[in-house]
C-alpha positions in Angstrom: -45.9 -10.1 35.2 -43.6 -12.7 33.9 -42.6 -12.8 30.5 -42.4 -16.4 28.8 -39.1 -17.2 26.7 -39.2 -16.3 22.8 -37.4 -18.4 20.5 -36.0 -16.8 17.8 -34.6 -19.5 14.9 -32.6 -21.8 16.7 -32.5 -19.6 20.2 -34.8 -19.4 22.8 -34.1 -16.7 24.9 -35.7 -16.1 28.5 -36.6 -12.6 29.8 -33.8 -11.9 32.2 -33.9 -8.4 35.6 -30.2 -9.5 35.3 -29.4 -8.3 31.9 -31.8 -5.4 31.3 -31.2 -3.2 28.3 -30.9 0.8 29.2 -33.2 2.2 26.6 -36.8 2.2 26.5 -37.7 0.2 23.1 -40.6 -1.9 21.9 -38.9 -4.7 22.2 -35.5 -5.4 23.4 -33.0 -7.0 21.8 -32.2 -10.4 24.1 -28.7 -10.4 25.7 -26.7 -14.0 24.8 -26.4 -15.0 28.3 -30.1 -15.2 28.5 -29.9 -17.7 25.7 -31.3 -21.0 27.2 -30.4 -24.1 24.9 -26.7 -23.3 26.2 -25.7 -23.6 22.3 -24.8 -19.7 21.6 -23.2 -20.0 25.2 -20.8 -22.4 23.7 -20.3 -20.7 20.6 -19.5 -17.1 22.0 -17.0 -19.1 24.7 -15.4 -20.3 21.0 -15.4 -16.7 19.6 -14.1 -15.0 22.9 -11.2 -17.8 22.8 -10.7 -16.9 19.6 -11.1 -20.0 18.2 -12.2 -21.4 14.7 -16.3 -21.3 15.0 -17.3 -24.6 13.2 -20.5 -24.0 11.0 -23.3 -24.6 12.9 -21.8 -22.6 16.2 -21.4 -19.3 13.4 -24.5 -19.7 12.5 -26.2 -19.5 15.9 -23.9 -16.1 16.1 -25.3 -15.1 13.1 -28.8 -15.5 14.4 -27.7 -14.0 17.7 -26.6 -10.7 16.0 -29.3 -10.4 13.6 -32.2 -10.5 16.7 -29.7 -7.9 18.5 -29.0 -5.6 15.6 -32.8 -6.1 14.5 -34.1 -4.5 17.9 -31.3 -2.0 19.6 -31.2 1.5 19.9 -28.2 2.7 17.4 -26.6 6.4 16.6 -28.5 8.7 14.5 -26.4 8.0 11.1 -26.5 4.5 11.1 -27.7 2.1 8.6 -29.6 -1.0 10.3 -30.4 -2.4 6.8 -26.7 -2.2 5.6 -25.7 -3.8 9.5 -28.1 -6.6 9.3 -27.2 -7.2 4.6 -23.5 -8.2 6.0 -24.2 -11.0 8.7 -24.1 -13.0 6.3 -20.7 -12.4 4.8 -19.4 -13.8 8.5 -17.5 -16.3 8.2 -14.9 -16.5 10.8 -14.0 -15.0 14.2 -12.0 -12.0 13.2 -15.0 -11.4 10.4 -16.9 -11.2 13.8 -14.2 -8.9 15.9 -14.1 -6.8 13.0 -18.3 -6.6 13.0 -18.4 -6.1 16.8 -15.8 -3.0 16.8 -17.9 -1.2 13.6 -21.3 -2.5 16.1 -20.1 -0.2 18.7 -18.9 2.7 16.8 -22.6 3.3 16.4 -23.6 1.8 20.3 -24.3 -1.1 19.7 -22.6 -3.6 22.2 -23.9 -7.3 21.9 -21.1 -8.8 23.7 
């Protein structure tokens, strides 16, 4: 059965075989290369380069980690509320290296 995309805020995200996530959940977080408007493409290409992330591109990463924090599978001591409370405070892309590295101390690996 195919599934049919889910937009989530400003992302619409397609159901991908390619980029399947390795533990059962109820619903898996969505993976940003399965984004389809091609804007978080663009605006993790600008974090990877490490370049400044104008407003509107952070915010899409924002939105990005918030669905993928929201719905993964993390270590037994961590605190999802506390996780998702500091996406806001993002504001550049070291604020989001920094986030990323303390993301996969507890497994969680959204890029």
């Amino acid at each position: 059965m195919k599934q049919e995309p889910e937009q989530i805020g400003d992302l619409c995200y397609a159901y991908s075989v390619d980029y399947p996530y390795p533990f059962p959940v109820p619903q898996p977080p969505h993976y940003w290369m399965t984004e389809q408007t091609g804007k978080l493409a663009e605006a993790v290409e600008l974090y990877f380069n490490g370049d400044p992330l104008p407003p509107a591109e952070l915010e899409l990463i924002r939105q990005y980690l918030r669905q993928y924090i929201e719905r993964a599978v993390m270590t037994g001591d961590a605190n999802r509320t506390t996780f998702l409370s500091r996406i806001l405070a993002l504001r550049s892309t070291r604020d989001i290296e920094r986030f990323a590295d303390e993301l996969a101390e507890v497994g969680i690996e959204p890029f």
